[in-house]
GUKOL-543929 format. One line per 2 residues: number of its first residue (from 1); for each residue x negated, y, z negated of C-alpha. Coordinates in Angstrom, 1 decimal. Last residue first. Layout:
N
NUM) X Y Z  ...
% end
This chain:
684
684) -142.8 161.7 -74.1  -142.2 159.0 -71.5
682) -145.6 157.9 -70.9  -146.2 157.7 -74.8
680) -143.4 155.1 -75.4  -145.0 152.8 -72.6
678) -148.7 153.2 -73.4  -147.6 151.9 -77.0
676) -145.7 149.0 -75.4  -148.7 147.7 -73.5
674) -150.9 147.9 -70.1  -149.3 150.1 -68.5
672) -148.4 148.7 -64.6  -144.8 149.3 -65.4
670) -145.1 152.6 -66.1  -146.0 154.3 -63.0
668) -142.9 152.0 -60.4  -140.2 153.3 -63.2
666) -141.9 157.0 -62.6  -141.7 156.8 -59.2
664) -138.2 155.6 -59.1  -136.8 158.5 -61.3
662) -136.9 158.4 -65.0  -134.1 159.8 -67.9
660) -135.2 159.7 -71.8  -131.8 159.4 -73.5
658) -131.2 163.0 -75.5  -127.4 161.8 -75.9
656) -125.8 164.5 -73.8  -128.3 163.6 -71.0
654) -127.7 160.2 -71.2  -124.2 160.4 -71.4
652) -124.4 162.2 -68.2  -126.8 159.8 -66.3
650) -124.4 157.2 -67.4  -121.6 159.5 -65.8
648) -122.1 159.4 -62.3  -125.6 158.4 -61.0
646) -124.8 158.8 -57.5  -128.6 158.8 -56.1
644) -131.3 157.2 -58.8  -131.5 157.0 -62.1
642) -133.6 154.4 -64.6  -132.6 155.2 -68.1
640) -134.7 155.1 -71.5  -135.0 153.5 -74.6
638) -131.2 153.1 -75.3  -130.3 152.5 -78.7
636) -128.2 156.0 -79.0  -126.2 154.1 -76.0
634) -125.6 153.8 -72.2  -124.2 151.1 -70.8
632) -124.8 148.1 -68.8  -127.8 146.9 -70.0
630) -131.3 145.5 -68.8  -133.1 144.1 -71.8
628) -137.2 144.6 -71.8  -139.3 141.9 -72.1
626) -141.7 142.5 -69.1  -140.2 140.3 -67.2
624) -136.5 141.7 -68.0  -137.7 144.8 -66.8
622) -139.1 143.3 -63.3  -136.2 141.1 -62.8
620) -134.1 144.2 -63.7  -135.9 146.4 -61.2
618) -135.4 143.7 -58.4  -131.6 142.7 -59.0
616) -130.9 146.8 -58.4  -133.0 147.0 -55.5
614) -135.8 149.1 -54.9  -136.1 151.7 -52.3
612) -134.7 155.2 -52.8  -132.7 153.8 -56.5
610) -128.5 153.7 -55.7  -127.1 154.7 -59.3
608) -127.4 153.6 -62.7  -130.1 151.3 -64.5
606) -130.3 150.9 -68.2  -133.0 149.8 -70.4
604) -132.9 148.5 -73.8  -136.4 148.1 -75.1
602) -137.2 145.2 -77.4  -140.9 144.3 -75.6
600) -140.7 146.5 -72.6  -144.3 146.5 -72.5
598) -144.7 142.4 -72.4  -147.7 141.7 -70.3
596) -146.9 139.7 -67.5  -148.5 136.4 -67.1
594) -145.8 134.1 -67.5  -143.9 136.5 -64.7
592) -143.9 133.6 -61.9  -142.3 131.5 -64.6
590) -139.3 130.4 -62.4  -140.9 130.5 -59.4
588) -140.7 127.1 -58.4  -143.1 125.8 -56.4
586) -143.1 124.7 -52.7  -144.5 128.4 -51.5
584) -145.5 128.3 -48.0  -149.0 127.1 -47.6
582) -148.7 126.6 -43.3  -149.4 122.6 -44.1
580) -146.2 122.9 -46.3  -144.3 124.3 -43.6
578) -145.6 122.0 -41.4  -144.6 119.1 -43.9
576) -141.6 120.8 -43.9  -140.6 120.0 -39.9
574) -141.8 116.9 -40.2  -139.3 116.2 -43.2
572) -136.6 117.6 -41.3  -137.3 115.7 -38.2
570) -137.5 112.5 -40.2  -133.7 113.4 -41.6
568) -133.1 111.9 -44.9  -133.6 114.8 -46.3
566) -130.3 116.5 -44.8  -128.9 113.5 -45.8
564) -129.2 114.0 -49.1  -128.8 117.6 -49.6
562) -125.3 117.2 -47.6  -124.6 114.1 -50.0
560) -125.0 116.5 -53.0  -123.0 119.4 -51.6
558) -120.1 117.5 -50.5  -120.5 115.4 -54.1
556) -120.2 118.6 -55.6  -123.0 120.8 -57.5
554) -121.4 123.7 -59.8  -123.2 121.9 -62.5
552) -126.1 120.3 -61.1  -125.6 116.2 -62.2
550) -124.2 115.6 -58.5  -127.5 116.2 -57.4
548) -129.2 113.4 -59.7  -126.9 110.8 -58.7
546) -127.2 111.5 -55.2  -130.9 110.6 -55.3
544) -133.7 113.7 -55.2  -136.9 112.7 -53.8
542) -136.6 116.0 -51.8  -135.3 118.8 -54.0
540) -138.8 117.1 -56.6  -141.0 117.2 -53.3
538) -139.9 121.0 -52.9  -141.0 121.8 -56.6
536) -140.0 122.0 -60.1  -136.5 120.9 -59.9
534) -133.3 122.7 -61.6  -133.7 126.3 -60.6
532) -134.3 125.6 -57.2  -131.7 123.7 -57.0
530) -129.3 126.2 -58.4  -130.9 128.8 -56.4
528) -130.8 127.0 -52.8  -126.5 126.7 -54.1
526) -126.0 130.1 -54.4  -127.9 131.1 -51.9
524) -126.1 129.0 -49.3  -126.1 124.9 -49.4
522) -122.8 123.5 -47.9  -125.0 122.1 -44.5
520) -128.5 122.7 -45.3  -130.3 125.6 -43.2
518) -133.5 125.5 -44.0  -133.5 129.1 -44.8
516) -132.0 128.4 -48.3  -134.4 126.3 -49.8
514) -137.1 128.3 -48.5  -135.3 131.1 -50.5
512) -134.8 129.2 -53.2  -138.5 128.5 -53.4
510) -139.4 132.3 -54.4  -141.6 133.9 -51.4
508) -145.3 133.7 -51.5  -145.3 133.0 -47.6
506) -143.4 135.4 -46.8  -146.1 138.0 -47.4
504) -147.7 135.9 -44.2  -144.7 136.3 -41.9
502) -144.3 139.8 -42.9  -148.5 140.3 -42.0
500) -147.9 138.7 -38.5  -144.8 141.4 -37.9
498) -147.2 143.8 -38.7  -149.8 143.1 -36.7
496) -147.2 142.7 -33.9  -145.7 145.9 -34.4
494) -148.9 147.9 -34.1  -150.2 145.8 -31.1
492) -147.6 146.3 -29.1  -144.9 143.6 -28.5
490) -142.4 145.3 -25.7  -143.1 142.7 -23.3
488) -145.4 139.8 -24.2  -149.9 140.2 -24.1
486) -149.6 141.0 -28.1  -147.6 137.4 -28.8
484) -150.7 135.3 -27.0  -153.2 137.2 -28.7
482) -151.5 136.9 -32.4  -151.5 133.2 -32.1
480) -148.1 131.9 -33.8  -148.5 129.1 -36.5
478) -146.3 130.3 -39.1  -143.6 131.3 -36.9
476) -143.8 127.3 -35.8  -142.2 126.3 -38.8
474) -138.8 127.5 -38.0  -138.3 125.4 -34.6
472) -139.6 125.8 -30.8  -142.1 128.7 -31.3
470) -144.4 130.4 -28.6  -142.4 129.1 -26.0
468) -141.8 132.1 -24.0  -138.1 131.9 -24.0
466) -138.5 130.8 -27.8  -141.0 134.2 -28.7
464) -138.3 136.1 -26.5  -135.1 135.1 -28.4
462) -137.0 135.4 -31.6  -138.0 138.9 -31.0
460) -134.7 140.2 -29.7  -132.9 138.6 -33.2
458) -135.1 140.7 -34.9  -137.7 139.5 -37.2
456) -139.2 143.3 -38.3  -139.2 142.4 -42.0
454) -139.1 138.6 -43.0  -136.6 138.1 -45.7
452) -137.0 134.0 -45.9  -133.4 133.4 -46.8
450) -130.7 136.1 -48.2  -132.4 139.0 -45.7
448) -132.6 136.3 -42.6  -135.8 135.0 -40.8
446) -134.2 131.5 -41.2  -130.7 132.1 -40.5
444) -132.1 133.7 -37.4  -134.3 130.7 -36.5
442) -131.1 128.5 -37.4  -129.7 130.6 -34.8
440) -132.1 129.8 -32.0  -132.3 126.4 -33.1
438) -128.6 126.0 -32.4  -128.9 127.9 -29.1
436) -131.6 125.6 -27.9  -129.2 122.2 -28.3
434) -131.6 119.8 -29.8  -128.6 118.9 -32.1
432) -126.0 118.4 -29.2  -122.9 117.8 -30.8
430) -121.8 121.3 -29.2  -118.4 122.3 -30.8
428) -114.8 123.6 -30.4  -113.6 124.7 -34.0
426) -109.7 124.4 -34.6  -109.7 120.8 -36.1
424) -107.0 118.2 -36.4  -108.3 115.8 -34.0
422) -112.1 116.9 -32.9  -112.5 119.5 -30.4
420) -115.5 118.3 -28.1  -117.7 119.9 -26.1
418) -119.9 118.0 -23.4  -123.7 118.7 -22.9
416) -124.7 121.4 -21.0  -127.4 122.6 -23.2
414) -126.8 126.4 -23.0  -123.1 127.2 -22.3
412) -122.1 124.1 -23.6  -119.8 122.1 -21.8
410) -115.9 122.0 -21.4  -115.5 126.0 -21.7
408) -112.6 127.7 -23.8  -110.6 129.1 -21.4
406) -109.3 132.8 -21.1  -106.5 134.1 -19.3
404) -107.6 137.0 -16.9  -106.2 140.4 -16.9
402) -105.8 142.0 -13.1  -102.0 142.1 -13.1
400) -101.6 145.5 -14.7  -101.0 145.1 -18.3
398) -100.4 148.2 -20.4  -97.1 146.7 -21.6
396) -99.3 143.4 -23.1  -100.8 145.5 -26.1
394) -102.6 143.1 -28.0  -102.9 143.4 -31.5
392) -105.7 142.5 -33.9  -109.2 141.8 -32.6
390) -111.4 141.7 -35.1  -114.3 143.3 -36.6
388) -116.0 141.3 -39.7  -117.2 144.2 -43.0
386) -115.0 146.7 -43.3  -112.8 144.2 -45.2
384) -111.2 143.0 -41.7  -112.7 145.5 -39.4
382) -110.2 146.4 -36.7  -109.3 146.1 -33.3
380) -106.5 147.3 -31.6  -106.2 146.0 -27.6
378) -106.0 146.9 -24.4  -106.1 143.6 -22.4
376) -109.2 143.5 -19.5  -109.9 139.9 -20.1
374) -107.0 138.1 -21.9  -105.5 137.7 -25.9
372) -102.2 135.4 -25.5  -102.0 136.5 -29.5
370) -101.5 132.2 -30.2  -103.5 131.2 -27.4
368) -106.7 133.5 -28.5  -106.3 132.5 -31.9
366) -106.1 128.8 -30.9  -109.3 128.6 -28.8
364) -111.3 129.9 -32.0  -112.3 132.8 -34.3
362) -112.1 136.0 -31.5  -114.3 137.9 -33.3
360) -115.6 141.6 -32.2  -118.0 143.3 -30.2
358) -118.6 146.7 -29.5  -118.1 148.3 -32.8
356) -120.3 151.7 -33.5  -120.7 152.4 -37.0
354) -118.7 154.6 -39.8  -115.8 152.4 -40.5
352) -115.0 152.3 -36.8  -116.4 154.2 -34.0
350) -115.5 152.4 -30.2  -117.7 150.6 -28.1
348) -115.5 148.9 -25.1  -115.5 145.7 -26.3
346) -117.0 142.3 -25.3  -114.9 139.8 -27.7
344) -116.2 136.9 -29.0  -115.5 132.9 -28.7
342) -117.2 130.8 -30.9  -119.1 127.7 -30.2
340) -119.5 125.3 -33.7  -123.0 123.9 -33.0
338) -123.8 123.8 -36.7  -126.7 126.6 -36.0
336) -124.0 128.8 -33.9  -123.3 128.5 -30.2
334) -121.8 132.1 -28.6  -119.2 132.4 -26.9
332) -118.3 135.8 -24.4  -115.3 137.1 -23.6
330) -115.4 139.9 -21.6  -114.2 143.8 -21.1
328) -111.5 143.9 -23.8  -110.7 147.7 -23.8
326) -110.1 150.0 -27.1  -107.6 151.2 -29.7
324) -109.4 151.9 -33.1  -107.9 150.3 -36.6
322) -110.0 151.8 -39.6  -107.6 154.5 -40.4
320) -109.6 157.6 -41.9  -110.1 157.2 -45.2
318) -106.7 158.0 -47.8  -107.4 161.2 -49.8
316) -105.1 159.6 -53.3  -103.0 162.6 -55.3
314) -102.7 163.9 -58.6  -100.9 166.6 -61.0
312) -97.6 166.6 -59.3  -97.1 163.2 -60.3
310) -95.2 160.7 -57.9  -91.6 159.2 -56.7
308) -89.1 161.7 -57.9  -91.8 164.4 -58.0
306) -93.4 164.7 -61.5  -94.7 167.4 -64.5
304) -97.1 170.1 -63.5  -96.9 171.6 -66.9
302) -97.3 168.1 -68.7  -100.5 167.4 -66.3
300) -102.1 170.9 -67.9  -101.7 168.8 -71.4
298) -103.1 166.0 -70.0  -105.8 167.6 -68.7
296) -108.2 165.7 -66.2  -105.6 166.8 -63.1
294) -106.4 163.9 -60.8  -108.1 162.9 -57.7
292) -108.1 159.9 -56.2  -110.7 159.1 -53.2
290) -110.2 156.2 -50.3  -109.5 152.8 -49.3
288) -112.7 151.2 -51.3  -114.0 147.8 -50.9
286) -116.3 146.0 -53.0  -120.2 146.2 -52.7
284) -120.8 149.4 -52.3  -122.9 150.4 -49.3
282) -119.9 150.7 -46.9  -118.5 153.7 -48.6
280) -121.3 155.7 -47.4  -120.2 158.0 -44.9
278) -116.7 159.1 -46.7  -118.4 158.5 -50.0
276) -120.5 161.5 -49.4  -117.2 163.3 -47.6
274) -115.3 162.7 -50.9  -117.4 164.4 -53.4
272) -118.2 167.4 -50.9  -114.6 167.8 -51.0
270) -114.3 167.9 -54.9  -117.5 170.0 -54.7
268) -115.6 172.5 -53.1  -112.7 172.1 -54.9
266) -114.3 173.3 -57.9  -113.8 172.4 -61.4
264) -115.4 168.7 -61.3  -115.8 165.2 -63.2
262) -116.8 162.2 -61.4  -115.9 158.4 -61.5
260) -118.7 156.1 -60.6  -118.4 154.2 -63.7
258) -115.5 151.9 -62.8  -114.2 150.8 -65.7
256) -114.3 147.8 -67.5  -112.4 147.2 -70.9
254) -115.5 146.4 -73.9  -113.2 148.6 -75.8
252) -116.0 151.2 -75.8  -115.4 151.4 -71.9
250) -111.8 151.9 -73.0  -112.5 155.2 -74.6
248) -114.9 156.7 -72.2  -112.8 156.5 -69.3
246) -109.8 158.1 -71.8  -112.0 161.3 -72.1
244) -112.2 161.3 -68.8  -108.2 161.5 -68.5
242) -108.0 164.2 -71.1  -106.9 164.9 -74.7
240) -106.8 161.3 -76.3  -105.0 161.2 -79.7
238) -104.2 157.3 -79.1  -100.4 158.1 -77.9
236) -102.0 160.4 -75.2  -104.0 157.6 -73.9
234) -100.5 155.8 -73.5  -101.2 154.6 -69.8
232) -104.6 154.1 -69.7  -105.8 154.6 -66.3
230) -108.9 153.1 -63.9  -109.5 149.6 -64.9
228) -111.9 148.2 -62.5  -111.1 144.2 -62.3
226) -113.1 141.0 -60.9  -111.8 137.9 -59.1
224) -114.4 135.0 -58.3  -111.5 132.2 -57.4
222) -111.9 128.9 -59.3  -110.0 130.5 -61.7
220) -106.7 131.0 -59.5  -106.1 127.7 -58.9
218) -106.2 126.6 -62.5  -103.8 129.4 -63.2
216) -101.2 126.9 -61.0  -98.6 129.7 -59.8
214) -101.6 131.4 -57.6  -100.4 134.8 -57.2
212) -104.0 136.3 -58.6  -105.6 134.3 -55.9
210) -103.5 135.5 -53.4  -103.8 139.2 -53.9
208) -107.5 138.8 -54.3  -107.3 137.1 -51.0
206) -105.2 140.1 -49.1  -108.1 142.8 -51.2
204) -110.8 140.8 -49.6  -110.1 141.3 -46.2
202) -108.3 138.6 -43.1  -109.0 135.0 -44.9
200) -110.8 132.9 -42.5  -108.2 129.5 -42.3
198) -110.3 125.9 -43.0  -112.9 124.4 -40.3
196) -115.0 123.7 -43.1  -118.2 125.8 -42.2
194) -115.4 128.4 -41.6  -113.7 128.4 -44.6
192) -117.1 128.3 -46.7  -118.3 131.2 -45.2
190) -115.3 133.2 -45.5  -115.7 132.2 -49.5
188) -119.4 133.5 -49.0  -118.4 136.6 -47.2
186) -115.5 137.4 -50.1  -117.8 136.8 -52.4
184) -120.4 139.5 -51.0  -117.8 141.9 -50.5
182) -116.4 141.8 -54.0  -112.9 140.3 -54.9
180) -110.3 142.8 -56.2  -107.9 143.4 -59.6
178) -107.2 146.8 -59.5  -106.4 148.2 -63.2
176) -103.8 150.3 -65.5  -103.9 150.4 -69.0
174) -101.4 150.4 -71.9  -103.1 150.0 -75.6
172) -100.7 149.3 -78.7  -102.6 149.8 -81.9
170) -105.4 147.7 -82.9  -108.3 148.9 -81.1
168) -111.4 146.4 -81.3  -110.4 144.7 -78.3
166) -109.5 140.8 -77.3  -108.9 138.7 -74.0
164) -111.4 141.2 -72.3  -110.9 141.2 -68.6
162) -114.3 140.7 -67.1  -113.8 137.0 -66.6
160) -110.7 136.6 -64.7  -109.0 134.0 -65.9
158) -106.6 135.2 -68.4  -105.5 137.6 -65.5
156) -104.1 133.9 -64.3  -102.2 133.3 -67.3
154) -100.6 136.9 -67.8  -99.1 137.2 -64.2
152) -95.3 138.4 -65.1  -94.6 139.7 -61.7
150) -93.7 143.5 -61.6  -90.2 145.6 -61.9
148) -91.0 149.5 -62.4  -93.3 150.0 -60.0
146) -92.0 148.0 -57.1  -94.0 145.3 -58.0
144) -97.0 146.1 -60.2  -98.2 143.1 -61.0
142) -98.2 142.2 -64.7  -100.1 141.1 -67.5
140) -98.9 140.6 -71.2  -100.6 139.8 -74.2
138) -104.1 140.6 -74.4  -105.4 141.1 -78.2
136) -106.6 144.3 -80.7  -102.7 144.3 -82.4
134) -101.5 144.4 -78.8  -103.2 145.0 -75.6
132) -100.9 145.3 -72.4  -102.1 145.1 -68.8
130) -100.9 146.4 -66.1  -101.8 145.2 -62.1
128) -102.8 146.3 -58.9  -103.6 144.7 -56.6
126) -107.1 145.4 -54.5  -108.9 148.3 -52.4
124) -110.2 150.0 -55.1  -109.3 153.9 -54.9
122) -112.5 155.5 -56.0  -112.7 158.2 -58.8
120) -112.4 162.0 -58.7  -111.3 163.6 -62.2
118) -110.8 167.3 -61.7  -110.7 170.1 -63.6
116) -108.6 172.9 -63.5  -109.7 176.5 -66.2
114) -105.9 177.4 -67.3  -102.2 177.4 -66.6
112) -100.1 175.3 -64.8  -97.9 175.4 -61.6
110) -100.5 177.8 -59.3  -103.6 176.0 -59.7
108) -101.8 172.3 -58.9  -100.2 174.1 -56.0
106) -103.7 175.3 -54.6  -105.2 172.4 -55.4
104) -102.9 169.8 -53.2  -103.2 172.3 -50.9
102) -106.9 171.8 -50.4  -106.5 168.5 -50.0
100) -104.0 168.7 -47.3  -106.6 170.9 -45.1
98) -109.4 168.4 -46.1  -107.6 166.0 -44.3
96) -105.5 162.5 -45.2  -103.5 163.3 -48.1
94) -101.2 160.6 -50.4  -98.8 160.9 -52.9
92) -99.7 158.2 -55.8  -98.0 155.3 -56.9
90) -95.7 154.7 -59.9  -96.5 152.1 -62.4
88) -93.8 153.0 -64.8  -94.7 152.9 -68.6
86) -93.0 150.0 -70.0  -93.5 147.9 -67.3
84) -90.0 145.2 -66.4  -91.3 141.8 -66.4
82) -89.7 139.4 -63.7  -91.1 135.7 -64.6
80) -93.1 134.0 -62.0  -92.5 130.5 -60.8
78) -93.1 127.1 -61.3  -95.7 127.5 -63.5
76) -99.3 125.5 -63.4  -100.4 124.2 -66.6
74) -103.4 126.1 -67.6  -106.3 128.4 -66.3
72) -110.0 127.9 -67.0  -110.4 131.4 -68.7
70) -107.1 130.1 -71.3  -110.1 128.1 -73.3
68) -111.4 131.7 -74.6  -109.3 131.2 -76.8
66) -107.8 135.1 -77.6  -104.2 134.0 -79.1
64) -105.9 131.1 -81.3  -105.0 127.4 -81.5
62) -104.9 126.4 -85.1  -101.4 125.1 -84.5
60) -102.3 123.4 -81.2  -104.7 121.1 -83.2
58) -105.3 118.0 -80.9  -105.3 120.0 -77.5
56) -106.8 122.8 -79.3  -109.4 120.4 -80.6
54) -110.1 118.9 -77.1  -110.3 122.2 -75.4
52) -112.7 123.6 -77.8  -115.3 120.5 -77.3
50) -114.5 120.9 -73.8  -115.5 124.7 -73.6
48) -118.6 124.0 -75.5  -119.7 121.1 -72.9
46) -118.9 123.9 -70.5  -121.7 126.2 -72.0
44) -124.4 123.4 -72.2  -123.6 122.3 -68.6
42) -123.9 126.0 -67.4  -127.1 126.2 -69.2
40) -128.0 128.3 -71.6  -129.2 131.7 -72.7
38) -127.5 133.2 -69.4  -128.8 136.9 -68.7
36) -126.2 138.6 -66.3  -125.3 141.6 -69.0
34) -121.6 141.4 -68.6  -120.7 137.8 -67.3
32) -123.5 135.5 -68.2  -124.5 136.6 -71.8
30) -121.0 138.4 -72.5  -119.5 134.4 -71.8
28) -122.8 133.2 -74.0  -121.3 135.2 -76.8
26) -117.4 134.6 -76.6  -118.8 130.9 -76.4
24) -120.3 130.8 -79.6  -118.1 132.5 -81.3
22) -115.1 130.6 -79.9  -116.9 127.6 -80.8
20) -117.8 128.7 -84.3  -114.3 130.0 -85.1
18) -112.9 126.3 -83.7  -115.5 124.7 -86.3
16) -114.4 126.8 -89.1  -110.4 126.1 -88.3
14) -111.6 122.2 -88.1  -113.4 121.6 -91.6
12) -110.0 120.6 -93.4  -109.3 118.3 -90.4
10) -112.1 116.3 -91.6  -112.6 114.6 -87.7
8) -113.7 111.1 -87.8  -110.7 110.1 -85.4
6) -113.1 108.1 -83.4  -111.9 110.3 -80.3
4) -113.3 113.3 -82.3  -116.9 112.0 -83.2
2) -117.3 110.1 -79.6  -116.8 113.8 -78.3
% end
């Protein structure tokens, strides 16, 4: 940067340099964002994006429409400009039972001619918004509105990172999309709010929403927003003959679509579609509201024409509501690991989104004031994002007299130490730190799938192995005498064996994980991994100063003097020393697949649908290991596939391409061959 500021810059050489950076970054963007296999470091990649700022900023003639610069937002607006759509985004009729679905078909049969197929695709529960490609670049971006009249949002759709700023089409491209936030983001933003005493955000698709109304862009790109495109409005225009056809297209485009979409000419399996995804909606990881299914001809689509507020030739199957009325027995609190006591409802169980809900948040003192929630109310509750159940409405006309008003309590429930509600916060908490309940739940943060992973840890168990006082803090699970655990209630032999042997496979685990389980204040995955990621070992995280943290891209100064103090604890330090005593793992595992022979050695492999038991992140750490590349899309380059349930149209295009397809068993046979040639023969 000294160069620039020195004025040394030969202005002559600046358009080259400004191709080279956009190059550059366009390449390591696809790198992080599309096929999740950074080449650099997230310093390296922003001190690109200043270097392009600065000469954009000095050079706004050279500027280009597609800069990549426009990702980090710019100057906020003070409002939005109206922009009328030139293809009406009109909404869908809607039907809620097999019954209505299967009229739906019959009148679509009966008003055009010819064999009917149908595309099925999810409804994304997120805004919708149009997007408008022009000479191969994004120009335009709008909500929908009322259809016709939507919010000029072009800036912040700049920032969301899977929306391609340019395209290899150049003639005018329409398409349709659902801008949403994903489950797990939406947890760890939640997460945040409530470690900070800040407002818990009701579902993901109400905080996509908000995010994408942001009038400072900067605002909004500091928010992890992603997009399924799902229509393109003028496919007709572009010589396309049907809606799956169109799928295809802008997935060439580098424009995302959602790839579980499905192509049928039977009802039957239409219905059969949508009652799978019915029951197992809740294992994707965004939300979906329901099923749409269109008329895949556009000619047959002509025939069937419009309605004055939707097309004939498709409709949305809406999910059963996810709102249950029930009876608020008790309200219980519970102390979590930061002390921060919660009040919870005690519900009558009731079914909602597809498991049984018998308990539900209350968030704090001042929720319960506000909705004058009591003891015996009938009440709505709901699962905000399918994911937290909540207590919604209360309906006070069905009172009797016997409810009771609820008070937060002055001590804690399980040290008995004093509360206290500092000035200006909502959260009531226990400053005790010895307080039993906040071990408990560290112990259960501990033990947990995104920390240590051990199997068979149930809440139960560590409630009784503490009331028995087999452990008193994390470290002690790796000291527990088998003989003393086998003579408790309910701990047979069989379970405790191999409940012993989790404990010990945990001990190999990757250091984040450690990291993680320790429980620092503002430190979640995310942030274990980046510190994992950028010291060698545990006594490296340790010795680290302030001024080293704060060096960690994406590493605050919250963060950084959390990590800090945390360290600076002696109980903390005791506690891993026993860890370390116990031969946990205080290495990174970056290299752990050094070793590995390279079989996949210039392979593209691609992975689609939901595999029995191995994860998604796990098979591509194990192809990438081996030296394969995991991609996103299928290919005359691809080597083979990896397919498992749901497969959609990957497996399709695999199948139509001659692409070697393998199940599980097969994936888990080949990679313990010793070499690329035993690879290629396997899968003749």
């Amino acid at each position: 940067m000294d160069l620039f500021e020195n004025n040394k810059l030969d202005p002559d050489n600046v358009d080259k340099m400004m191709e080279e950076l956009v190059k550059a970054i366009e390449y390591h963007s696809e790198k992080y964002y599309k096929e999740d296999n950074p080449e650099i470091s997230d310093m390296e990649f922003d001190e690109l994006m200043r270097i392009l700022i600065f000469l954009e900023d000095k050079f706004p003639a050279l500027k280009r429409k597609d800069t990549p610069s426009s990702r980090v937002g710019g100057a906020a607006l003070e409002k939005f400009e109206q922009h009328t759509h030139e293809v009406p985004m009109l909404s869908l009729g809607n039907v809620f039972s097999e019954g209505e679905l299967r009229d739906f078909d019959r009148r679509v049969r009966e008003g055009c001619s010819g064999k009917v197929e149908y595309v099925v695709e999810f409804k994304i529960d997120g805004l919708s918004v149009g997007l408008t490609y022009e000479d191969g670049y994004f120009t335009l971006g709008a909500t929908r509105g009322d259809g016709y009249v939507g919010e000029n949002v072009t800036e912040n759709l700049k920032t969301v990172k899977t929306i391609p700023m340019r395209i290899e089409e150049k003639k005018k491209m329409i398409v349709r999309g659902e801008v949403y936030i994903s489950k797990q983001d939406f947890e760890n933003i939640n997460r945040y709010q409530e470690e900070h005493d800040l407002q818990i955000y009701a579902n993901p698709r109400n905080l996509a929403a908000g995010s994408l109304r942001q009038l400072d862009s900067k605002l909004t790109a500091k928010r992890p927003l992603d997009i399924f495109v799902f229509n393109l409005e003028n496919a007709e225009a572009l010589g396309l003959k049907n809606h799956s056809e169109s799928f295809e297209y802008m997935s060439k485009q580098g424009i995302k679509i959602n790839e579980n979409f499905r192509v049928f000419d039977s009802i039957d399996d239409v219905v059969k579609h949508i009652e799978h995804w019915t029951e197992n909606r809740g294992t994707l990881g965004y939300e979906i509201d329901g099923m749409v299914i269109k008329v895949n001809s556009f000619a047959q689509r002509d025939e069937l024409g419009f309605t004055a507020k939707s097309p004939r030739w498709a409709t949305a199957y809406k999910f059963p509501a996810e709102k249950k009325k029930t009876k608020l027995l008790d309200i219980q609190i519970e102390v979590g690991r930061t002390g921060t006591i919660t009040p919870t409802a005690i519900l009558e169980p009731v079914r909602l989104a597809g498991t049984t809900v018998s308990r539900a948040t209350l968030h704090n003192e001042d929720y319960i004031n506000e909705r004058d929630i009591r003891i015996g109310d009938t009440v709505i509750v709901q699962k905000a994002g399918e994911i937290i159940p909540q207590v919604i409405q209360v309906f006070t006309e069905d009172r009797d007299g016997s409810e009771v008003k609820f008070k937060m309590p002055d001590k804690c429930p399980v040290c008995g130490e004093e509360t206290v509600r500092l000035e200006g916060e909502a959260a009531v908490k226990c400053i005790n730190i010895s307080c039993p309940a906040q071990i408990r739940r560290g112990i259960i943060h501990f033990v947990s799938r995104d920390a240590m992973n051990i199997d068979g840890m149930g809440e139960s168990i560590i409630t009784t192995l503490l009331d028995n006082g087999i452990i008193n803090d994390i470290s002690d699970l790796y000291y527990m005498d088998f003989e003393k655990i086998v003579t408790l209630d309910r701990m047979g032999e069989k379970s405790v064996s191999n409940l012993m042997n989790a404990i010990e496979k945990s001990k190999a685990n990757e250091l984040w994980r450690l990291i993680n389980g320790l429980g620092i204040k503002f430190v979640g995955v995310k942030g274990a991994k980046l510190l994992a990621n950028r010291f060698s070992n545990m006594d490296e995280i340790i010795n680290a100063k302030f001024e080293d943290l704060i060096e960690i891209d994406e590493f605050g100064e919250i963060m950084s003097d959390s990590v800090v103090k945390f360290f600076d604890e002696d109980r903390n330090l005791r506690t891993i020393e026993k860890l370390r005593d116990a031969g946990l793992n205080f290495e990174s595992n970056a290299n752990k697949y050094s070793e590995v022979a390279k079989i996949f050695e210039g392979m593209k492999i691609v992975l689609t649908g939901t595999l029995p038991s191995l994860k998604r992140n796990d098979a591509k750490e194990m192809i990438e290991a081996r030296g394969g590349k995991a991609t996103s899309s299928v290919s005359k380059s691809t080597t083979f596939v990896l397919a498992g349930e749901e497969a959609g149209s990957k497996l399709d295009k695999a199948v139509s391409l001659g692409i070697k397809v393998i199940d599980e068993d097969k994936f888990n046979e080949i990679i313990n061959y010793e070499s690329k040639e035993d690879v290629l023969e396997g899968l003749k």
